[in-house]
C-alpha positions as CSV (number, residue, x, y, z in Angstrom):
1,X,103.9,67.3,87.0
2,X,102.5,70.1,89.0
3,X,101.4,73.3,88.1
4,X,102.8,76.7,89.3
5,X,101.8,80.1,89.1
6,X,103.6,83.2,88.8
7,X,101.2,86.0,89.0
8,X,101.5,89.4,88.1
9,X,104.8,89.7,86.7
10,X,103.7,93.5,85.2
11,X,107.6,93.7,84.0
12,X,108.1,90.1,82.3
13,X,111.1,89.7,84.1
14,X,110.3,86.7,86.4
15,X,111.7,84.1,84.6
16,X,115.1,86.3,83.9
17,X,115.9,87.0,87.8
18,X,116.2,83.8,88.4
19,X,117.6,80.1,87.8
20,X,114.4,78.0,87.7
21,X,116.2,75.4,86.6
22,X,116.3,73.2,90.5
23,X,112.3,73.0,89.2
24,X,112.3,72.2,85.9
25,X,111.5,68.6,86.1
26,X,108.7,68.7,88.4
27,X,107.0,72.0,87.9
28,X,105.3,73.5,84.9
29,X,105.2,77.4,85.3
30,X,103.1,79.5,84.1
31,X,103.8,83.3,84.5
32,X,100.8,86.0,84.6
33,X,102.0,89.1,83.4
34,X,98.1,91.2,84.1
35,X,96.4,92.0,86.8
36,X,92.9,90.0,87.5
37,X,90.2,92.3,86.8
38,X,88.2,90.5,89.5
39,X,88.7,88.0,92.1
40,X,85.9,85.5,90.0
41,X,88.7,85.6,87.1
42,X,91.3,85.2,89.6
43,X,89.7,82.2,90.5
44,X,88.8,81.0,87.3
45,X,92.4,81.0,85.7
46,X,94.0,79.6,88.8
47,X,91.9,76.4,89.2
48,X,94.1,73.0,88.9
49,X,97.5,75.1,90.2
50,X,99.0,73.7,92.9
51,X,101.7,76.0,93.9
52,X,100.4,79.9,93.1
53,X,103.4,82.8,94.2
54,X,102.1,85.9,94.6
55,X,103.8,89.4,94.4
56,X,103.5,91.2,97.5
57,X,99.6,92.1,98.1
58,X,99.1,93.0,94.1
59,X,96.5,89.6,94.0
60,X,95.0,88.9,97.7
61,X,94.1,85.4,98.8
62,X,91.3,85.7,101.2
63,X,89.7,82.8,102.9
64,X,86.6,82.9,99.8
65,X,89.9,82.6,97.1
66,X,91.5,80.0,98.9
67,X,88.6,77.7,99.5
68,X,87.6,78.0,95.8
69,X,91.3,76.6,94.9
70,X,90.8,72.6,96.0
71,X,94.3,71.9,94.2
72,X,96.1,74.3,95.8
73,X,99.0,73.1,98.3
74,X,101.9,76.0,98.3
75,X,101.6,80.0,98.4
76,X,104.1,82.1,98.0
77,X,104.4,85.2,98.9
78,X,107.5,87.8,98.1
79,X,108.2,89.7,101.8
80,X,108.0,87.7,105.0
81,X,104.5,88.8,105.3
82,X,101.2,89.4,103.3
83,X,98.3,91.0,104.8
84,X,96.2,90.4,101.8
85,X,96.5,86.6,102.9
86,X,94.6,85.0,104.8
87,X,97.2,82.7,106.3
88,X,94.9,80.8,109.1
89,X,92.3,79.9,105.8
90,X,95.2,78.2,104.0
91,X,96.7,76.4,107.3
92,X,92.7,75.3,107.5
93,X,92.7,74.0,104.3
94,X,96.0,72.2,104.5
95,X,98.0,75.2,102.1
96,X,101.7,75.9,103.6
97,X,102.6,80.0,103.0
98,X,105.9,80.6,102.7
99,X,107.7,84.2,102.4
100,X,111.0,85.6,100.6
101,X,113.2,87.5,101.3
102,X,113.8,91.4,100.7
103,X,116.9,93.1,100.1
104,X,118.0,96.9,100.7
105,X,115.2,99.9,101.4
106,X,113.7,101.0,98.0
107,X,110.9,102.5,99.6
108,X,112.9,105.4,100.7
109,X,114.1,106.5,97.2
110,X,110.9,106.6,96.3
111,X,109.5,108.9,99.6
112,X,112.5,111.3,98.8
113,X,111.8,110.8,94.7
114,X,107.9,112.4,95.9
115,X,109.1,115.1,97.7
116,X,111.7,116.6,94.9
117,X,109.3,116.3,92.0
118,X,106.2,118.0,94.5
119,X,109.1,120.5,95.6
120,X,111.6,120.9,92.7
121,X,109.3,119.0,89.8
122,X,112.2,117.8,88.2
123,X,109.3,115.2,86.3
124,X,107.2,117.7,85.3
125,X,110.1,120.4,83.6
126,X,111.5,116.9,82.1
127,X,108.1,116.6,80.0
128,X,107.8,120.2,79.4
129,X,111.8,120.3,77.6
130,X,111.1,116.5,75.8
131,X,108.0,118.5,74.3
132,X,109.6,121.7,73.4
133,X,107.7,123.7,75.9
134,X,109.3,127.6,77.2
135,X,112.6,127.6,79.1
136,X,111.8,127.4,83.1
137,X,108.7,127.8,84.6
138,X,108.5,126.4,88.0
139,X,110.2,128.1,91.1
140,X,111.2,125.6,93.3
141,X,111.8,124.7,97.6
142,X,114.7,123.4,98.7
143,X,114.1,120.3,100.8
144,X,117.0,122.2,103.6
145,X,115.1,123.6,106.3
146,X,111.9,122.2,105.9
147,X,110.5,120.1,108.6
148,X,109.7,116.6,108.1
149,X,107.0,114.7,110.1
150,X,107.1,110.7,110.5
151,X,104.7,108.7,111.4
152,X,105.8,105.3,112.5
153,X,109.2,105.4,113.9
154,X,110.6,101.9,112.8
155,X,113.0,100.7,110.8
156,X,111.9,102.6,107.3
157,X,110.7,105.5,109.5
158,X,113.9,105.9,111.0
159,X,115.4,105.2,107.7
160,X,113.4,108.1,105.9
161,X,114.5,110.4,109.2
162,X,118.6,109.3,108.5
163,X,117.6,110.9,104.5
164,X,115.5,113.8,106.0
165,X,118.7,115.2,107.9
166,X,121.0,114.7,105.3
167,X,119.1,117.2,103.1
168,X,118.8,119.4,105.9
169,X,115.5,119.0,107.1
170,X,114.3,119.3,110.7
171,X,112.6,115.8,111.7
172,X,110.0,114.6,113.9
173,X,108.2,111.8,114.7
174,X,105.1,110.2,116.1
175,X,103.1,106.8,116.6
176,X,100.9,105.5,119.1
177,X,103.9,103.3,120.6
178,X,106.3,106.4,120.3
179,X,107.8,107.8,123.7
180,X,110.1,110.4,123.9
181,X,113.4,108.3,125.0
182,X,112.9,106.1,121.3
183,X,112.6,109.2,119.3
184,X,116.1,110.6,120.9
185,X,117.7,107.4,120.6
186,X,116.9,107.5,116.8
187,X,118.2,111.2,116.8
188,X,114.6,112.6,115.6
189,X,112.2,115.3,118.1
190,X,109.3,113.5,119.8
191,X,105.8,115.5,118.9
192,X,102.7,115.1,119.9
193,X,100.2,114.0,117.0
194,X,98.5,117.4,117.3
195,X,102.3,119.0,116.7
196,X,103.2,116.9,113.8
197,X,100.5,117.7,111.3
198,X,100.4,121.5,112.5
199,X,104.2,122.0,112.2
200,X,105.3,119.3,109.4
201,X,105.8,120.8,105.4
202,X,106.0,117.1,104.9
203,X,104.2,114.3,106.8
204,X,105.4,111.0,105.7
205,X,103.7,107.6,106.9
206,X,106.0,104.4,107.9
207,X,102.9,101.9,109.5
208,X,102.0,98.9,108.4
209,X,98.4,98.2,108.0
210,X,96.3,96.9,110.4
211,X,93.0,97.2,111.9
212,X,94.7,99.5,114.7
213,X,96.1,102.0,111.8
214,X,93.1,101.4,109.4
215,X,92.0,105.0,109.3
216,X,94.6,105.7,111.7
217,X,95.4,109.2,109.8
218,X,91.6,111.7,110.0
219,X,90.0,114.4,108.3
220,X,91.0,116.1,111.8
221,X,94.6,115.5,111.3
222,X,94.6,116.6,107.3
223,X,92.8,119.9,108.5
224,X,95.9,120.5,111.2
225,X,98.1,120.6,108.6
226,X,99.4,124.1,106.9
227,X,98.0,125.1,103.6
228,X,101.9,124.5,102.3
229,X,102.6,121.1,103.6
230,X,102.8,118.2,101.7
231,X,101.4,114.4,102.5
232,X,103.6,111.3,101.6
233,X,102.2,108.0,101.4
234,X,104.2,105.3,100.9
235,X,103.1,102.3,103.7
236,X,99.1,101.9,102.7
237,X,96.3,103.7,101.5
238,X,93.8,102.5,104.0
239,X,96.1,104.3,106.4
240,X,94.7,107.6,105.4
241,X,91.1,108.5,105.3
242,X,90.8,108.7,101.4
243,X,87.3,110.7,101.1
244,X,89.2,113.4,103.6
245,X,92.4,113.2,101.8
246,X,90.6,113.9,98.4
247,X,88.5,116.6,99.8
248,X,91.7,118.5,101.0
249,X,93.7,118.2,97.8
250,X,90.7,119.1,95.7
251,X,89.9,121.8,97.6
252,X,93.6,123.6,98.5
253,X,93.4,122.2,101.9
254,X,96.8,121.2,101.8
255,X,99.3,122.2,99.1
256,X,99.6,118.5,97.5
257,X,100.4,114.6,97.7
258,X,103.2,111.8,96.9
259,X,101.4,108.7,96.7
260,X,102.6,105.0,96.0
261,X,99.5,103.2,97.2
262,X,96.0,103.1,96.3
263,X,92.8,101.6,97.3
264,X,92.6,99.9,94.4
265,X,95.4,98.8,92.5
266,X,95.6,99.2,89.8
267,X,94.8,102.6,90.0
268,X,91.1,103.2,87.9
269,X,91.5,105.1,84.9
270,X,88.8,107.6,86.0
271,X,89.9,108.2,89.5
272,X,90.0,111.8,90.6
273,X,94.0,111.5,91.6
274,X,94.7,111.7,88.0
275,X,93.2,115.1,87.6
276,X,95.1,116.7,90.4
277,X,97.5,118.9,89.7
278,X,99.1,119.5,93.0
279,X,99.3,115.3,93.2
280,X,102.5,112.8,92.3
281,X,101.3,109.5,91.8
282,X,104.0,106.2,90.9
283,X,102.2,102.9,90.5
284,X,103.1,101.3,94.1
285,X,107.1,101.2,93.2
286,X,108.1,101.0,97.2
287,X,109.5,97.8,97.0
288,X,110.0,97.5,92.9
289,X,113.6,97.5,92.7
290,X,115.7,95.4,91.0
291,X,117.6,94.0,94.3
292,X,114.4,93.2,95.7
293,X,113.5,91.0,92.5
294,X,116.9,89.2,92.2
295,X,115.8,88.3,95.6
296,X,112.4,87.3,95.4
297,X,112.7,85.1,92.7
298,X,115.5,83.0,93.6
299,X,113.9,83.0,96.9
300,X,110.7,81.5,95.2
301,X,112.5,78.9,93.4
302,X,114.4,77.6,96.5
303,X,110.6,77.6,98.3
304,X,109.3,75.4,95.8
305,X,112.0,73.2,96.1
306,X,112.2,73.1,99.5
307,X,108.3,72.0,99.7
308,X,108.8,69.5,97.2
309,X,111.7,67.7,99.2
310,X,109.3,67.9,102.3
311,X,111.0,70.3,104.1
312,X,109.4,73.5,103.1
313,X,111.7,76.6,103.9
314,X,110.3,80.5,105.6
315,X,106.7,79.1,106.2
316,X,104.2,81.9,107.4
317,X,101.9,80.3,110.2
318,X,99.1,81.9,111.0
């Protein structure tokens, strides 16, 4: 019988959203509910598996992983891509990738969950009422009016823009790729990258990482932007210029920060985003809905099926 591994399952909840029963027979699972402090343990407990599905980037499988994994013949990963795996390592060493798939846009609950609790802090005056605390102390901005900066125009951009004017907002975008003629056909003003952190209360980033948009977003740009405007990051941390992006909260730069995604997740204990005031932080809940995970995990189980029948199904080649 081979072994399969279900790693970080934070909620517990893997073995609920879905019928693993197709499996049974041939597979003995093994669920990992906590994060690998290291990628030494990671290796460690995963030795003998021969199917390992992963959840989104949460544990990477670099070439060093992979090659230290001799049993291992099936990845999974949820999404139809992973960055954090090296996919041309595991076709080298005879591994098949295979993706899920994903179901609605739970990122963009979350970017517009940011900006209310930075603008109205609907979170905050929550706590303050649970613990008893004086009747109304914030003054809030409504969303209406504000203008809303995007970078990266696709389809969550342009989803996050559809949001933006619903609450009112003025919305404009810009990418490297971005011309004029795509920003009107998604109904959103074209702006220059200068333009979009100098006029944007909010600038909200929709690209996925890559070496190209590793650092993409500069102490330059963060010092462009007005002493009231807000940063939203939802895509990727390495996105941003972090040792800039702390300097500017910490020192008033910039009025504050929504952010989803970390350097290092989990988030350190002792890292200085936890002492911020004017900073939101959620534990990298963009795609942690419960559609998504009634799709993932059925989607995993049909993988795992599929491979063992010989005709594996959504393979990722590299």
């Amino acid at each position: 019988m081979l072994k399969a591994a279900i790693l970080d399952d934070y909620q517990g909840v893997a073995l609920k959203y879905a019928d693993w029963s197709a499996i049974a027979k041939d597979v003995e699972i093994k669920v990992f509910d906590k994060p690998f402090a290291s990628q030494a343990e990671a290796i460690k407990a995963l030795q003998g598996f021969a199917i390992v599905a992963g959840m989104r980037e949460r544990t990477p499988f670099p070439r060093a992983v992979i090659e230290a994994l001799p049993a291992l013949k099936l990845l999974i990963t949820t999404g139809a891509k992973n960055n954090s795996f090296d996919v041309k390592a595991a076709a080298e060493r005879g591994v098949t990738v295979c993706g899920t798939g994903t179901a609605g846009n739970p990122t963009a609950g979350i970017v517009f969950g940011l900006m209310l609790e930075l603008t109205r802090h609907i979170g905050f005056e929550n706590a303050r009422m649970k613990a008893g605390e004086p009747w109304q102390v914030t003054i809030g901005h409504d969303l209406e009016g504000m203008t809303l900066g995007i970078v990266g125009l696709g389809k969550l951009g342009q989803r996050i823009a559809g949001i933006g004017k619903a609450f009112g907002m003025k919305v404009m975008a810009w990418s490297q790729n971005l011309t004029p003629d795509r920003a009107s056909e998604a109904g959103v003003d074209y702006a220059s990258r200068e333009d979009l952190f100098a006029k944007a209360d909010f600038v909200s980033i929709h690209y996925q990482l890559s070496d190209r948009s590793r650092g993409l977003i500069t102490s330059a740009d963060l010092g462009r932007m007005k002493k009231s405007a807000y940063l939203i990051n939802t895509a990727r941390a390495p996105i941003v210029d972090q040792t800039a992006l702390l300097k500017a909260l910490q020192d008033g730069q910039i009025a504050g920060a929504g952010l989803d995604v970390f350097e290092v997740e989990p988030l350190p204990l002792d890292h200085p985003y936890r002492k911020l005031d004017n900073v939101v932080l959620t534990p990298h809940l963009g795609y942690v809905s419960e559609q998504n995970y009634r799709k993932y995990f059925p989607d995993i189980v049909e993988d795992i099926r599929a491979y063992l029948d010989g005709k594996p199904l959504r393979v990722i080649a590299p």
